[in-house]
N, C-alpha and C positions, 0 to 999 in steps of 0.2 A: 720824507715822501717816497722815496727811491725805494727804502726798504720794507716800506708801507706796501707798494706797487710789488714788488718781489716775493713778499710776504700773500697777497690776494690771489698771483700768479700760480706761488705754489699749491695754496690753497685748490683752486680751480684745477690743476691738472691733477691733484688726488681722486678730487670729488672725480671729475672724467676716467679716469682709471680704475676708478672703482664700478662707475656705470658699464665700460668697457666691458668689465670682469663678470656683473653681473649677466650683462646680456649673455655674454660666453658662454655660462651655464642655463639661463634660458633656454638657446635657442640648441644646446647639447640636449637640454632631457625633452625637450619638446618635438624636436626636430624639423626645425624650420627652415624652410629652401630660403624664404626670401625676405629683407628684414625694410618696414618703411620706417625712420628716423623723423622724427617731429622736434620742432621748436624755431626757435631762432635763427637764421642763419648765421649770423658768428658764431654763436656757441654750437651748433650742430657740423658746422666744419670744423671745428676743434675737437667733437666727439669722434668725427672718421677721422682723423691725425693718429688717435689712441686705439681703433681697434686692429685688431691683426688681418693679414692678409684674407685670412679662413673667412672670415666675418663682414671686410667691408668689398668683397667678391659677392656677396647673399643680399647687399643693397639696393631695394631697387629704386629707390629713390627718397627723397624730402618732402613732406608737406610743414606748411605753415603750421604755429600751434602759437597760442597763449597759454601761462600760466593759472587763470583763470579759466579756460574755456573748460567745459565737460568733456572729458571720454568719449562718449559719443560722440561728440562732434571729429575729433581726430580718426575713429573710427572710422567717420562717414568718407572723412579725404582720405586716408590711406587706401581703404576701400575701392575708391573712384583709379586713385593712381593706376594698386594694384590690375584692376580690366582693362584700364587702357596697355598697360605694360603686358599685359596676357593675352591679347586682342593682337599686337603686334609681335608677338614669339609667335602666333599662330599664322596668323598671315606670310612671315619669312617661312617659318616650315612650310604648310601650303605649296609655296612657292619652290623650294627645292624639293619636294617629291615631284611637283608636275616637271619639273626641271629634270631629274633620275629619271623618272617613267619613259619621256623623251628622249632621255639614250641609250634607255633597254638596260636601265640597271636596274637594281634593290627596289623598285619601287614599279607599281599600278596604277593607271587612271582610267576612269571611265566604269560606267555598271560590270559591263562583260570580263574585262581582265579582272578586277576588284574581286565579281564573284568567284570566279574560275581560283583567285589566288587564296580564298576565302574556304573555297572547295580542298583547297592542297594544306591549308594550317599554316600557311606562311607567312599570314598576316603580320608586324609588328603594333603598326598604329596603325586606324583607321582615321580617315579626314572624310568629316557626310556635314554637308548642309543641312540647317534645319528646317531648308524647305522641299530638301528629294523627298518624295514618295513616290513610290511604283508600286504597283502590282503585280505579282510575279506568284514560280509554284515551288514546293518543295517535295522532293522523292520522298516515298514515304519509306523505299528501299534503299537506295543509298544518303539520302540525306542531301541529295546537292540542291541549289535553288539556284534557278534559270529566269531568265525574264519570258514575258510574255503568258501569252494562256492554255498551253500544250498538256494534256491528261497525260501524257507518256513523259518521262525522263528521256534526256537526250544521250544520259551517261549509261544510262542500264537498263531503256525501257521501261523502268517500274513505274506506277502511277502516282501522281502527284496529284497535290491539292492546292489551293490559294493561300497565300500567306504576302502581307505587306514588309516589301523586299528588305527595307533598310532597316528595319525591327529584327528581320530574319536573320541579317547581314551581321549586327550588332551583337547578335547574341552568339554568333557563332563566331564574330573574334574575340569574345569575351572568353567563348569556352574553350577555346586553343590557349589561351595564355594572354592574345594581345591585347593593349588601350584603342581605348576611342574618344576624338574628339569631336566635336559638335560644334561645325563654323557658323556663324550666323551670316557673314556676307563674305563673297570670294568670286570678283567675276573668273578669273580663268578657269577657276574648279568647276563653276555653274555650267561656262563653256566644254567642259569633258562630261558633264552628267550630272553632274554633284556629289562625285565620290570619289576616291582617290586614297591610296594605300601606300605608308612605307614597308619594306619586306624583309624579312630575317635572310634569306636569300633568294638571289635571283632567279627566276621563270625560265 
């Protein structure tokens, strides 16, 4: 029985080491940030024992599974995990840009700084509720965009036209280089305007 038992043991930590092995190269030619593990929890804690640091750092969590159950279905949990887990990276960032912005570091909050750092290319990430809209203009000579509804640029005079700011916003840190993300709830950020900026450097 002993050797029976030793015999099933070694068996089971091949087979895991081989899973280990495969995911490895998976998530190598794929290039996967974040990895959800399904099954059982005994045998899925015996999975992370076997993968390597590289790998079980990309974890973002476990959903239940059966042996029987369809693909889709594990999809659909993994799925659900992953927004909650990307709901709450988003929310902590959020929070320490309003947090920088506050001590006059690397970071912007509010439409007017936002735009103004949006005007200079400084953007890194952008954080916009997906419920700001404003109304706003853009130069048609320099390019800046200002809030409110002024025919004249404030930067060079030249005339401006209407443009819906946070579309405007959007695409002009896309075309400097930076990301943007799309929070869906954030009371503090709602409280600065609903927009908010980390910076490549500081203003």
């Amino acid at each position: 029985q002993s050797r029976y038992q030793r015999h099933i043991q070694a068996h089971r930590d091949r087979h895991l080491e081989a899973v280990a092995e495969a995911l490895g190269r998976l998530v190598e030619v794929g290039g996967a940030r974040q990895i959800v593990l399904a099954g059982e929890t005994r045998l899925v804690a015996a999975l992370r024992a076997h993968l390597p640091a590289s790998l079980g750092e990309r974890v973002a969590g476990v959903v239940p599974a059966a042996r029987y159950e369809p693909a889709s279905a594990l999809v659909g949990r993994a799925a659900g995990l992953l927004a909650g887990a990307h709901a709450t990276e988003t929310q902590t960032a959020v929070n320490a840009v309003l947090t920088e912005a506050a001590k006059g570091g690397r970071a912007v909050a509010g439409p007017e700084a936002t735009l103004e750092a949006a005007g200079r290319g400084a953007i890194d990430r952008l954080y916009a509720l997906g419920t700001f809209r404003e109304a706003g203009r853009r130069c048609g000579a320099c390019g800046g965009l200002q809030r409110g509804a002024a025919s004249r640029c404030r930067l060079c005079g030249g005339e401006t036209r209407a443009v819906e700011l946070r579309d405007a916003l959007v695409e002009r840190v896309l075309g400097s280089g930076g990301d943007v993300e799309v929070v869906e709830a954030h009371e503090a950020l709602g409280g600065v305007g609903g927009v908010a900026a980390r910076l490549r450097y500081p203003l």
